[in-house]
MDTraj code that builds the backbone (N, CA, C; nanometers):
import mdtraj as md
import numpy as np

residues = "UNK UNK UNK UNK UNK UNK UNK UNK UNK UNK UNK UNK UNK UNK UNK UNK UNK UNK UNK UNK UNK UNK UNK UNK UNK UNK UNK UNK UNK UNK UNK UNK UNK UNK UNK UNK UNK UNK UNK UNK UNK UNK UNK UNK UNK UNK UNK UNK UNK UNK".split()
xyz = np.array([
    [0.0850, -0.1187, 0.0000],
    [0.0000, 0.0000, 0.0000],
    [0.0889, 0.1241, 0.0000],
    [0.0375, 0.2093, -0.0556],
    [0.1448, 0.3275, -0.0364],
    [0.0875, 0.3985, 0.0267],
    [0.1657, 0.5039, 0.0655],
    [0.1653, 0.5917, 0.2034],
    [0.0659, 0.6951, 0.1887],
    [0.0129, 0.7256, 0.0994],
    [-0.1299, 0.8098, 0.0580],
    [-0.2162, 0.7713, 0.1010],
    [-0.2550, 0.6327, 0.0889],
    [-0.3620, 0.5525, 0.0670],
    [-0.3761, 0.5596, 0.2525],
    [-0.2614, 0.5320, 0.2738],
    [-0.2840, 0.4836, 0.4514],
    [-0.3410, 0.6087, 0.4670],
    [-0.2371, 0.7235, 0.4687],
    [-0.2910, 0.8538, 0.5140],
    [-0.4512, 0.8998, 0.5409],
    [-0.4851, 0.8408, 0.3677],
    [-0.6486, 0.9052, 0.3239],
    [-0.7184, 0.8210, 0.4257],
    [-0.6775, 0.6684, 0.4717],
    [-0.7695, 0.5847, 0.5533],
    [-0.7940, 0.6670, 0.6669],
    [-0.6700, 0.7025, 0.7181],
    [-0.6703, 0.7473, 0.8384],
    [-0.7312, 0.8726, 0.9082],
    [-0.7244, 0.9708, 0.7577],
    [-0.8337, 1.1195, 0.7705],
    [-0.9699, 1.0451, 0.7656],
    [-0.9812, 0.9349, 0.6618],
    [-1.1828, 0.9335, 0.6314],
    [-1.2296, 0.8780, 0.7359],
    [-1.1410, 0.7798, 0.8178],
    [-1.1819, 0.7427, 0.9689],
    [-1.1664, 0.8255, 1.0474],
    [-1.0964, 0.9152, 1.0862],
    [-1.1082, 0.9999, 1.1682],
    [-1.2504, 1.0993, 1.1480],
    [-1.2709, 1.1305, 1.0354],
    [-1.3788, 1.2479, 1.0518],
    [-1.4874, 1.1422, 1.0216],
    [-1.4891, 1.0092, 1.0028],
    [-1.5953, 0.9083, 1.0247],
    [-1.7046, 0.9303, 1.1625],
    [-1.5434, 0.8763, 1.2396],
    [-1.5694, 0.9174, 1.3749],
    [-1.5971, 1.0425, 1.4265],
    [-1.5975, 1.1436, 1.4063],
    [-1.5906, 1.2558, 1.4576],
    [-1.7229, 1.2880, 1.4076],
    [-1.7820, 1.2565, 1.2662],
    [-1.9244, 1.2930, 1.2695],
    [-2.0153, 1.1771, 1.3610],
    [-1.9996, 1.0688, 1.3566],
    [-2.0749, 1.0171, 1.4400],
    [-2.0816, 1.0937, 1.5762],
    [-1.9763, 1.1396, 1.6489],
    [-1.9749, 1.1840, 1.7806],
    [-2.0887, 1.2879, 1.7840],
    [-2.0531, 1.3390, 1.7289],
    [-2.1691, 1.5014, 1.6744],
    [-2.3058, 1.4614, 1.6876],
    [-2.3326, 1.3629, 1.5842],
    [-2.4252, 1.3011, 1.5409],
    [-2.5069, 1.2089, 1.6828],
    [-2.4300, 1.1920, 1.7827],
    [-2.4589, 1.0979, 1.9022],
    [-2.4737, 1.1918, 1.9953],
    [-2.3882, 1.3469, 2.0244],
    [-2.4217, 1.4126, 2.0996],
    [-2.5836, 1.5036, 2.1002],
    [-2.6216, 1.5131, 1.9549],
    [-2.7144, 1.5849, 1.9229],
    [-2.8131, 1.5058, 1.9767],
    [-2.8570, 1.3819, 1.9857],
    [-2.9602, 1.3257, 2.0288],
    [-2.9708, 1.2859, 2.1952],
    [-2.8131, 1.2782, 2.2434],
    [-2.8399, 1.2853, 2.3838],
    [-2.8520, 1.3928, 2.4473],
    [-2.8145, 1.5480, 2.4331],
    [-2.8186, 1.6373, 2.4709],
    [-2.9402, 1.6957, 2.4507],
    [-3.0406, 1.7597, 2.5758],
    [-3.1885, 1.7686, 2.5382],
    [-3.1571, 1.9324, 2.4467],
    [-3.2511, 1.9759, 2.3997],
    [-3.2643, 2.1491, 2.3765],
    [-3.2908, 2.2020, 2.4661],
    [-3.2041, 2.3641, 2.4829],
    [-3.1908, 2.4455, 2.5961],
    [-3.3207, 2.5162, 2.5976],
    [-3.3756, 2.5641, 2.4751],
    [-3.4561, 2.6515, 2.4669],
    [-3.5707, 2.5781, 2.3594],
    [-3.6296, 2.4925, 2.3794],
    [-3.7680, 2.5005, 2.3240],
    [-3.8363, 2.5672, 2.2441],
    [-3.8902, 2.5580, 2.1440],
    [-3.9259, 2.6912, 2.0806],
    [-4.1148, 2.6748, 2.0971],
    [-4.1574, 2.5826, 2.0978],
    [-4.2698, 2.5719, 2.1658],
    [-4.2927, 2.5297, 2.3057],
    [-4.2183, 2.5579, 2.3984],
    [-4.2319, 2.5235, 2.5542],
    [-4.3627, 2.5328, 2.5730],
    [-4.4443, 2.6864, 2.5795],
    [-4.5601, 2.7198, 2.6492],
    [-4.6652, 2.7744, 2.4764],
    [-4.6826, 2.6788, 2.4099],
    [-4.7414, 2.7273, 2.2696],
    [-4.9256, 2.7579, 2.3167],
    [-4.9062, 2.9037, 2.2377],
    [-5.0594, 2.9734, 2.3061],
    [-5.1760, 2.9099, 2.2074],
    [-5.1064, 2.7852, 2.0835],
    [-5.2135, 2.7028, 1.9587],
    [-5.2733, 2.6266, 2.0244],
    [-5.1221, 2.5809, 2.0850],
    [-5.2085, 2.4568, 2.1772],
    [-5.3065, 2.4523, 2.2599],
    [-5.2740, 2.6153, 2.3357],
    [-5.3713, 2.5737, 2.4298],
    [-5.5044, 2.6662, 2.3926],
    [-5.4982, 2.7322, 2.2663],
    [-5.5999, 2.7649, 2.2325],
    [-5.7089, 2.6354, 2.1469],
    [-5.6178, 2.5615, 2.0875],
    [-5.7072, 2.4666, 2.0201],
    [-5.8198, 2.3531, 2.1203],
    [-5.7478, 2.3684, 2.2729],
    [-5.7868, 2.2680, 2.3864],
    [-5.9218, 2.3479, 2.4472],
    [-5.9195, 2.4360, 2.4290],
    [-6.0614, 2.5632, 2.4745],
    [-6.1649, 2.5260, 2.3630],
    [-6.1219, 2.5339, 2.2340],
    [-6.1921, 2.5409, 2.1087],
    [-6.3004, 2.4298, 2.1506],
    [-6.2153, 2.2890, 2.1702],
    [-6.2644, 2.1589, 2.1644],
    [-6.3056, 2.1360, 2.2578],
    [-6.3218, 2.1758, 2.4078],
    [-6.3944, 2.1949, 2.4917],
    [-6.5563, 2.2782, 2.4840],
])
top = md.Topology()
chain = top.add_chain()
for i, resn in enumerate(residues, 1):
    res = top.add_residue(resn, chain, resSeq=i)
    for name in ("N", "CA", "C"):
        top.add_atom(name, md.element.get_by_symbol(name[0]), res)
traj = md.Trajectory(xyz[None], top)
């Protein structure tokens, strides 16, 4: 093998890995800020249907 080839293995695994990490943190880490926490649809649609 020549020494390119190793090299390129060794970058496409590395940022292999490195997007997975990303990719694994995004789903364990909850959202800080909610963008519907307290949504005024919701709780207008729950009055409606009452």
């Amino acid at each position: 093998m020549d020494i390119q080839t190793i090299i390129g293995y060794g970058i496409g695994l590395a940022a292999l890995i490195y997007a997975i990490g990303i990719f694994i943190k995004q789903f364990k880490t909850p959202e800080v800020d909610p963008k519907c926490d307290e949504c005024p649809v919701l709780e207008n649609m729950k009055t409606e249907e009452s």
